[in-house]
C-alpha positions in Angstrom: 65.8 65.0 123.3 63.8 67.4 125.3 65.9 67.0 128.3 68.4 69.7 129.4 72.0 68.9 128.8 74.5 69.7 131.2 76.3 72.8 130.2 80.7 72.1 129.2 82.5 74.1 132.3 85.3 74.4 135.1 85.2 72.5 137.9 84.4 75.3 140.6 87.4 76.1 142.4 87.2 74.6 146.4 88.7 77.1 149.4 92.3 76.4 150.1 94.5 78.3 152.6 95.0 82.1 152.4 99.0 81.5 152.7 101.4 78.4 151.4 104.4 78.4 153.7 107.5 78.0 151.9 109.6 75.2 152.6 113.5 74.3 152.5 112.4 71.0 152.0 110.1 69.1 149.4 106.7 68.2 151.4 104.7 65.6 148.5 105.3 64.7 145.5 106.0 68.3 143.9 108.8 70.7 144.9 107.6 74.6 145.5 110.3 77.2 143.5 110.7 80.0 145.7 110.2 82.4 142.6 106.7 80.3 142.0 105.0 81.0 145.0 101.6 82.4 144.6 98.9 83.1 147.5 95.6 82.3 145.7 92.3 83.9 147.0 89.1 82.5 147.2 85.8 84.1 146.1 83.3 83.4 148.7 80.4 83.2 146.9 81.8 80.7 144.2 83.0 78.1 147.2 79.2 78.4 148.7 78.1 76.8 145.1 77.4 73.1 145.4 80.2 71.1 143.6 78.9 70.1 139.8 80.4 67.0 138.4 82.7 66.9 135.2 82.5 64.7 132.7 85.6 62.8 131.9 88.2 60.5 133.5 88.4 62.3 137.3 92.3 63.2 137.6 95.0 61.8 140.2 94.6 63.3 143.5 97.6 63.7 145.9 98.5 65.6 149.3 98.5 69.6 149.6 102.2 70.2 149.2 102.6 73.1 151.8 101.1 71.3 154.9 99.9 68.9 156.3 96.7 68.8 155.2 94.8 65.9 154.5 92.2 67.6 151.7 92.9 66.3 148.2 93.2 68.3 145.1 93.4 67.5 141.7 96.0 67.9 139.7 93.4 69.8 137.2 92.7 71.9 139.7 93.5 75.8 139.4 94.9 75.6 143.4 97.0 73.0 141.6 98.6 75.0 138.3 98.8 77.9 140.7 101.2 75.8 142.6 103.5 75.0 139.6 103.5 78.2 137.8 102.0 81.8 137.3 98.9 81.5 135.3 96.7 84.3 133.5 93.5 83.4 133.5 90.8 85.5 131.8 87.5 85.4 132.8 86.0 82.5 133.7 84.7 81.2 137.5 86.7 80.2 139.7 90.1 82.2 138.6 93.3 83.0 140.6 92.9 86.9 140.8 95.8 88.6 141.1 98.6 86.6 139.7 99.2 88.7 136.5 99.0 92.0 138.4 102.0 91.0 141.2 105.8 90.5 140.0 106.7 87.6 141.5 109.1 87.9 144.3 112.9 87.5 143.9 114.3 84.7 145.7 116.8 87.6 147.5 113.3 88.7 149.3 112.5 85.1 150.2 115.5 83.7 151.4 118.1 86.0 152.5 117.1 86.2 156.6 119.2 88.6 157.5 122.8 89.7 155.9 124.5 88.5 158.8 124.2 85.1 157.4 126.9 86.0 154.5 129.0 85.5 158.1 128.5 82.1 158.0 131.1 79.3 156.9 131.3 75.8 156.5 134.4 74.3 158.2 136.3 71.6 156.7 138.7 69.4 159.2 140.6 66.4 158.9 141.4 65.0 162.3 144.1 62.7 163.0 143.5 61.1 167.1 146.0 59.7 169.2 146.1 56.0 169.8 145.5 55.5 173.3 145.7 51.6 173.6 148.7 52.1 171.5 150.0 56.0 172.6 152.9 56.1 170.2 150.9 55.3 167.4 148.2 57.6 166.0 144.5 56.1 164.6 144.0 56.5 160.7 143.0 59.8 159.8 139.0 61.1 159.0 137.4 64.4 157.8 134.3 66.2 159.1 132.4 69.3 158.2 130.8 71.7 160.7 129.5 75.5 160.8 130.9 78.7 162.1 131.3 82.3 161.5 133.1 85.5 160.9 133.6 87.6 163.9 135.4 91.2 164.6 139.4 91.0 164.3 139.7 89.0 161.0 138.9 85.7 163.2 136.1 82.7 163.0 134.2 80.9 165.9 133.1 77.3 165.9 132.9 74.7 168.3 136.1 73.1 169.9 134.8 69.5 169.2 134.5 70.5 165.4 138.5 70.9 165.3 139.9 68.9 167.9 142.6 66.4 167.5 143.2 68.7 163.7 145.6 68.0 160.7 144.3 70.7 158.4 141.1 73.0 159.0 139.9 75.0 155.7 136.9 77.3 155.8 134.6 78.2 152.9 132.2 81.1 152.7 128.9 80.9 151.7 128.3 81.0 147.9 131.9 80.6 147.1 133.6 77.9 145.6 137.5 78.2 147.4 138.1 76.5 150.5 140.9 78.9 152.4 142.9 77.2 154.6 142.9 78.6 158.6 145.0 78.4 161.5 143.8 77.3 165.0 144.4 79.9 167.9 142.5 78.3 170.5 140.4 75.8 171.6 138.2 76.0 174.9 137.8 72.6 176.1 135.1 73.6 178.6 133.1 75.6 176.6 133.5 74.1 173.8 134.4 76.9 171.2 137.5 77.3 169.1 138.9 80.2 167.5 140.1 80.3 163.8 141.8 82.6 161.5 142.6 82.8 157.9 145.7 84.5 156.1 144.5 84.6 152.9 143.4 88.2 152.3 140.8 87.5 150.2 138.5 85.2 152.5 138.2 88.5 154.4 137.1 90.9 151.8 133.1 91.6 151.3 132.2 90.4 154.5 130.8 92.5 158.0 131.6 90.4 161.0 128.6 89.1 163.7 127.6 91.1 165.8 126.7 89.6 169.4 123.2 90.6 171.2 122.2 90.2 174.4 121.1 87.1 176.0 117.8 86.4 175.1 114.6 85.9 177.5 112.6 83.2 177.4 110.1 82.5 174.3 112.4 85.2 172.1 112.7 84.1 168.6 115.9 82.1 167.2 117.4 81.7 164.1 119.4 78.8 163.6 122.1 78.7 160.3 124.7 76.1 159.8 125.4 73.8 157.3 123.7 70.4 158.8 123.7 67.1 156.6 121.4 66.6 154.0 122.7 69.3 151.9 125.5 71.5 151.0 123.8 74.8 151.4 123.4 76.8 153.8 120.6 76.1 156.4 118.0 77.8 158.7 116.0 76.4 161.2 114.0 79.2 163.9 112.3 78.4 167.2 112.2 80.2 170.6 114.0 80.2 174.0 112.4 77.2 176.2 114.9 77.0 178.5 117.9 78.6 180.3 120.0 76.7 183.1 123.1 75.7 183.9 123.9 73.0 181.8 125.9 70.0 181.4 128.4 70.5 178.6 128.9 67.1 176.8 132.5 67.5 175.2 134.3 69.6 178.3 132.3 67.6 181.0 131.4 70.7 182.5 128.8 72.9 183.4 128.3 76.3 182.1 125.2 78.6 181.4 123.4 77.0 178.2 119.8 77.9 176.6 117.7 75.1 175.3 116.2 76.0 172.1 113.1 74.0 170.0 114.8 74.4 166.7 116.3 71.6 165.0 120.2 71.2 165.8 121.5 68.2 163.8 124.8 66.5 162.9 126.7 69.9 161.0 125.1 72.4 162.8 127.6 72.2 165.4 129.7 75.6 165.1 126.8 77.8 163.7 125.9 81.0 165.1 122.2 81.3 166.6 120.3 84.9 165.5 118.1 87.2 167.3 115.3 89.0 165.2 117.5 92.1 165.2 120.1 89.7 163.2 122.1 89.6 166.2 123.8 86.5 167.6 123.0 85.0 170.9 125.1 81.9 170.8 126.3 79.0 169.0 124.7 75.7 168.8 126.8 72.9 170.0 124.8 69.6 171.3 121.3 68.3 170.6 119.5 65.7 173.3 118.9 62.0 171.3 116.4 60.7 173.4 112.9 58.7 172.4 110.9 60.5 174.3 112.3 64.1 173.4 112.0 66.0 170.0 113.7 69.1 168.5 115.8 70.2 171.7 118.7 72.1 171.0 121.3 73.8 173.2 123.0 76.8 172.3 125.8 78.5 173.8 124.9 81.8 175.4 126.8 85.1 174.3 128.0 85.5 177.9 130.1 81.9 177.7 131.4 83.5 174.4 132.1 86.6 175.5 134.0 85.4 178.1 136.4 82.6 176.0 136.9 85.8 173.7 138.0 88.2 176.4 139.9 85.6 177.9 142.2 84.9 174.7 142.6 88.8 174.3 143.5 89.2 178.1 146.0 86.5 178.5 147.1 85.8 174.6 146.0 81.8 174.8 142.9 80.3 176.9 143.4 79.9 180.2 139.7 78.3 181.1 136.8 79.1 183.5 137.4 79.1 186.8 136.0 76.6 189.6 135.3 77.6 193.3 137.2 73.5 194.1 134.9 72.7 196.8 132.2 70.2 196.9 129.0 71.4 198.7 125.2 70.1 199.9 122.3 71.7 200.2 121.2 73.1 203.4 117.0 72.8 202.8 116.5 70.4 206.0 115.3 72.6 208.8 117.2 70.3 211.5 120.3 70.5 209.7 120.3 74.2 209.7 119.9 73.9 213.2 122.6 71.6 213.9 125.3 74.1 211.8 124.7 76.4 214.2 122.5 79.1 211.5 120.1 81.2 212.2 116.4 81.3 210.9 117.5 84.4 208.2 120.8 82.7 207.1 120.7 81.1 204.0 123.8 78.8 202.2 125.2 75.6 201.2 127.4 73.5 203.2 131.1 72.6 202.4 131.6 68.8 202.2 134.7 68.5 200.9 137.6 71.1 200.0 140.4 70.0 196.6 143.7 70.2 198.0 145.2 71.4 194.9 142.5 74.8 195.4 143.7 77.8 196.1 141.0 78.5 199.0 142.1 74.9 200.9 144.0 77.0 203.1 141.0 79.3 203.8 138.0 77.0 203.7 137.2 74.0 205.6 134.6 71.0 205.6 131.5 71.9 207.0 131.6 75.9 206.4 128.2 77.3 205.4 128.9 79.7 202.2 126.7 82.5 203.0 127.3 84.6 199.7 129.5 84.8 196.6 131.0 88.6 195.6 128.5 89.9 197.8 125.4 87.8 196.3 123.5 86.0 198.7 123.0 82.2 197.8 119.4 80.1 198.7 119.4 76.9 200.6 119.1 74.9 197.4 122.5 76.8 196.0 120.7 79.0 193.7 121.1 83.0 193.6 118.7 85.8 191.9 119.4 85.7 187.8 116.7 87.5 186.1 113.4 88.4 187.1 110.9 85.6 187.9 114.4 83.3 187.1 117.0 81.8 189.7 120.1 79.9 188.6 123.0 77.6 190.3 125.5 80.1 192.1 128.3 78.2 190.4 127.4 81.0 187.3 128.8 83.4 189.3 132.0 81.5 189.2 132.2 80.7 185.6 131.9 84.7 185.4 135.2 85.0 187.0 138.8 84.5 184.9 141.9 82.8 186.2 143.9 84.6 188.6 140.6 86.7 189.9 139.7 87.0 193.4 136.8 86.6 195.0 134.9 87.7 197.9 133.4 84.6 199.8 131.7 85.0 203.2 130.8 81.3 205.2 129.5 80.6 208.4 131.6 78.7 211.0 131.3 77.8 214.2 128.3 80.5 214.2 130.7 83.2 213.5 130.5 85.2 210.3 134.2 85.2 208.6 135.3 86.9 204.7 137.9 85.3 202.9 139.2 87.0 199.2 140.1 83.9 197.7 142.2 83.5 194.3 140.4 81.7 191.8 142.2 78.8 189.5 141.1 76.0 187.0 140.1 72.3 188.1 143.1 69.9 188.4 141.7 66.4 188.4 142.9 63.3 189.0 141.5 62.0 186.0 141.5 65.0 183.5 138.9 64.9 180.9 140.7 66.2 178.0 144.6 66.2 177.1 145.4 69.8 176.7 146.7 70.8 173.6 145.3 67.7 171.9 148.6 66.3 172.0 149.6 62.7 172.4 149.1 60.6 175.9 152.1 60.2 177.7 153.3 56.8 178.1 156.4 55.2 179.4 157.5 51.2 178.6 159.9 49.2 180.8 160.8 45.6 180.5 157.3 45.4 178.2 155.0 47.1 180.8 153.5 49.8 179.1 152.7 52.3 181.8 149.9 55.1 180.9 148.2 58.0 182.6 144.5 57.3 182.9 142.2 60.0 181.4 138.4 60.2 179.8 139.7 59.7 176.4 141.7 56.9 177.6 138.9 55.3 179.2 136.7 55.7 176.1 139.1 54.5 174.1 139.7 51.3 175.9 135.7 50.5 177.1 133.8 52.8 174.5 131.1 55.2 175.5 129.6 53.2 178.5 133.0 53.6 179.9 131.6 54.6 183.2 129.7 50.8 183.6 132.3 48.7 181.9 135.4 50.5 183.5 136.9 48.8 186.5 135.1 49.8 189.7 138.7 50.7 191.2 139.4 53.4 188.2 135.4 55.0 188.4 135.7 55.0 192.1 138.8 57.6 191.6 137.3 59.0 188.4 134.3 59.9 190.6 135.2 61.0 193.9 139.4 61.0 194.1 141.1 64.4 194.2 144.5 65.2 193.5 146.5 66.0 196.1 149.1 67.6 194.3 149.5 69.8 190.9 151.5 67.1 189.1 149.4 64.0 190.6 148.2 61.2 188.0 146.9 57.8 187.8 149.1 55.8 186.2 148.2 52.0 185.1 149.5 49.3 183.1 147.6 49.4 180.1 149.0 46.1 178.5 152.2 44.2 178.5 154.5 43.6 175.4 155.4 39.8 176.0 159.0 39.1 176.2 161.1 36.1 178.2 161.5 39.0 180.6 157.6 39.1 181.9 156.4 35.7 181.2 153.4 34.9 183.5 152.3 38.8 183.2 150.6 38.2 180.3 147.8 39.0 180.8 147.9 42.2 183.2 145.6 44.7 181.7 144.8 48.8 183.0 146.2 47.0 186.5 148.8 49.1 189.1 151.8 46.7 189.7 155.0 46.8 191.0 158.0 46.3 188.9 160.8 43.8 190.3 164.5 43.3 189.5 164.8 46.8 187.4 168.2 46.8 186.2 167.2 43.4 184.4 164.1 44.9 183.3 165.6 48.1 181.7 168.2 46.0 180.3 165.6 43.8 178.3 163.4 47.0 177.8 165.0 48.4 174.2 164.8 44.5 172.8 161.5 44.9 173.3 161.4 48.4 171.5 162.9 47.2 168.7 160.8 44.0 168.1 157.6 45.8 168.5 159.0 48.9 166.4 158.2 51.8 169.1 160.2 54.4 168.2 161.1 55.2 172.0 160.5 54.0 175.5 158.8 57.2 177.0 156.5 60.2 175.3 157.9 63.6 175.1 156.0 65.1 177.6 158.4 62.2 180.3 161.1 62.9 178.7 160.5 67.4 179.6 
């Protein structure tokens, strides 16, 4: 009876972090409310106190729910109810000061970035892609959402992939309910953007276009918003510059100036614009790198790439492409070689290995010239020219910056004599293209059963999936990798299966295989049998019968 009994009280409160970052997504067990935030302060004195024991059941524990903490608190904690809720406390130790006196903040404050993102849509496309093992057929139709957004002149950027092969595209604004339906006006293979535009006059109204920065230095701060899966809001994702190269451009098989980013690009993203913190744009994201020993690499699009697909639409009325210089070139970094091209110890340049016939320059250049400079910019032994300060990049930028039909001042190094040629700059013709153009079907043309097709990327994907280029026949990836066209109006053209008829029995069996066709009056006699029983509408695609 005499002893002293332990007085009925709080638990004191323990230190917690000054700020809780907010979260699109739920971290734990509890979700934070953006309009429930609260930063509680801690009272110095009161966490120096040694920790008194309460009587009673000791609650549930469970993880701090803005981080990644590994302290526990208990759910009958104050750091816990301040969590939930706004609570005012009165008196007592340990209390969460402040928390009456503050309105809480609106969720406008919180999570509106910047107002550019009322710019951003969420693209709707239902794509409908030719049947290339059977090209007068088409393959059942699917859907797919992506991101883009509103620029000057009443149009809409997103990425060419997002649309390609499209039956219907509708866009829907952000907080809106109507899905407007939009026309296509171009698609840039090689860059990989397309440009949209809607009728309806109401999709327009309340909203300012994107504006376009500059492109950004390294370590700048990014703001990525798009409409990736795992939701049907909008989304934003922020990280810096790494990286900024010439890049390999996974759906146009090119390679164009790119910036890697550390923000998280994911399956939806593709088509949504990349902010500055001036709310500016400074790209587009388009392609993330899947790899198991890589994490949160992004590439964006950089406004000059943009700005240059723009420019080209409004200069010529329909995309035309980036230009290439059609040469292909070594580097000249061996001191002996230098030597044995006849330079001297200040020249600098790449070597000429092999010149496209189909190039405009082919009648200027010639294997083994030593490309001295580009428009007057002088390139490095490894190929590289001056970019930015501290920053070198491939000279074939200086290409890419060119448009169709532009000339170009190229001096080379020949025979050790110093010659300038102003060359005419076109698009790549390959021998194996890697896109259709136009999206439309592949041509095809059938006699006596043999169905005779022009080989392409798609095609080979089509027939040997994505690891076309180790399951293809070596004979194809042999051309696929180093063939050039010799002419404008060159292409490969295979038998990619044979419809069996009495006609070509003991052919069978002849698949992607270059033939020759015996006995053709017999075999175009037979040929529209053949049509009929396999119900193909004609012998030939449109584009053989033009």
């Amino acid at each position: 009876m005499g002893e002293n009994k332990r007085k009925r009280g709080r638990k004191p409160k323990t230190p917690v972090a000054d700020t809780l970052d907010l979260q699109y997504s739920n971290r734990g067990p509890t979700s934070v409310a953006a309009d429930d935030v609260v930063a509680p302060t801690t009272n110095t004195a009161e966490a120096a106190k040694p920790k008194r024991r309460g009587r009673g059941r000791p609650g549930k524990s469970t993880k701090h729910p803005g981080g990644d903490s590994e302290a526990e608190i208990s759910p009958s904690s104050p750091e816990w109810r301040g969590i939930g809720r706004f609570h005012d406390h009165n008196g007592g130790d340990g209390c969460v000061v402040g928390a009456a006196e503050a309105p809480p903040p609106r969720w406008e404050s919180v999570a509106k970035v910047m107002p550019s993102m009322d710019a951003v849509v969420k693209v709707f496309c239902v794509h409908t892609e030719p049947n290339f093992s059977l090209p007068w057929q088409r393959k059942r139709q699917y859907s797919s959402s992506s991101s883009g957004f509103i620029i000057a002149g009443r149009r809409v950027l997103t990425n060419a992939h997002s649309v390609e092969h499209h039956t219907q595209v509708k866009l829907k604004k952000r907080g809106s309910d109507t899905k407007y339906l939009a026309t296509v006006l171009a698609i840039g293979t090689e860059c990989d953007i397309a440009m949209l535009t809607v009728s309806d006059n109401e999709f327009w109204e309340g909203v300012s276009p994107v504006e376009f920065g500059d492109l950004p230095a390294l370590q700048d701060a990014v703001t990525v918003v798009g409409y990736p899966i795992g939701g049907d809001t909008i989304s934003v994702t922020s990280g810096v510059v790494s990286r900024m190269e010439i890049l390999s451009y996974v759906h146009g098989s090119t390679e164009l100036l790119g910036l890697q980013i550390d923000a998280a690009i994911n399956s939806g993203n593709s088509g949504g614009p990349a902010f500055n913190d001036k709310g500016k744009c400074v790209g587009i994201a388009f392609q993330s790198l899947k790899h198991e020993d890589a994490e949160n690499i992004g590439y964006v699009i950089p406004t000059p790439v943009i700005m240059h697909f723009i420019q080209d639409y409004e200069k010529n009325g329909s995309y035309t492409g980036f230009p290439i210089l059609g040469i292909e070139w070594q580097k000249m970094e061996n001191p002996d070689l230098r030597v044995s091209m006849g330079m001297g110890p200040q020249q600098k340049g790449v070597r000429i290995k092999r010149v496209e016939p189909t190039a405009p320059e082919s009648n200027a250049l010639k294997p083994s010239d030593i490309i001295l400079s580009f428009d007057g910019v002088n390139i490095a032994n490894d190929g590289t020219v001056p970019f930015r300060h501290g920053e070198r990049i491939g000279f074939s930028y200086l290409v890419s910056q060119k448009y169709t039909g532009d000339n170009a001042l190229v001096k080379v190094l020949r025979d050790s004599k110093i010659f300038e040629f102003n060359i005419n700059l076109a698009t790549h013709k390959r021998l194996i293209p890697a896109h259709i153009k136009g999206g439309k079907p592949p041509p095809y043309y059938i006699v006596a059963g043999f169905v005779f097709s022009a080989i392409s990327v798609p095609y080979l994907r089509s027939e040997y999936g994505k690891d076309y280029e180790f399951d293809a026949p070596v004979k194809i990836l042999d051309k696929h990798l180093h063939a050039m066209a010799q002419s404008v109006d060159e292409q490969l053209v295979v038998v990619s299966q044979v419809l069996v008829a009495d006609i070509n029995i003991g052919y069978e069996d002849i698949v992607n295989t270059q033939v020759v066709v015996l006995q053709t009056k017999n075999a175009k006699a037979a040929t529209w049998d053949i049509l009929t029983t396999h119900c193909i509408p004609s012998a030939m695609s449109d584009d053989l019968k033009a």
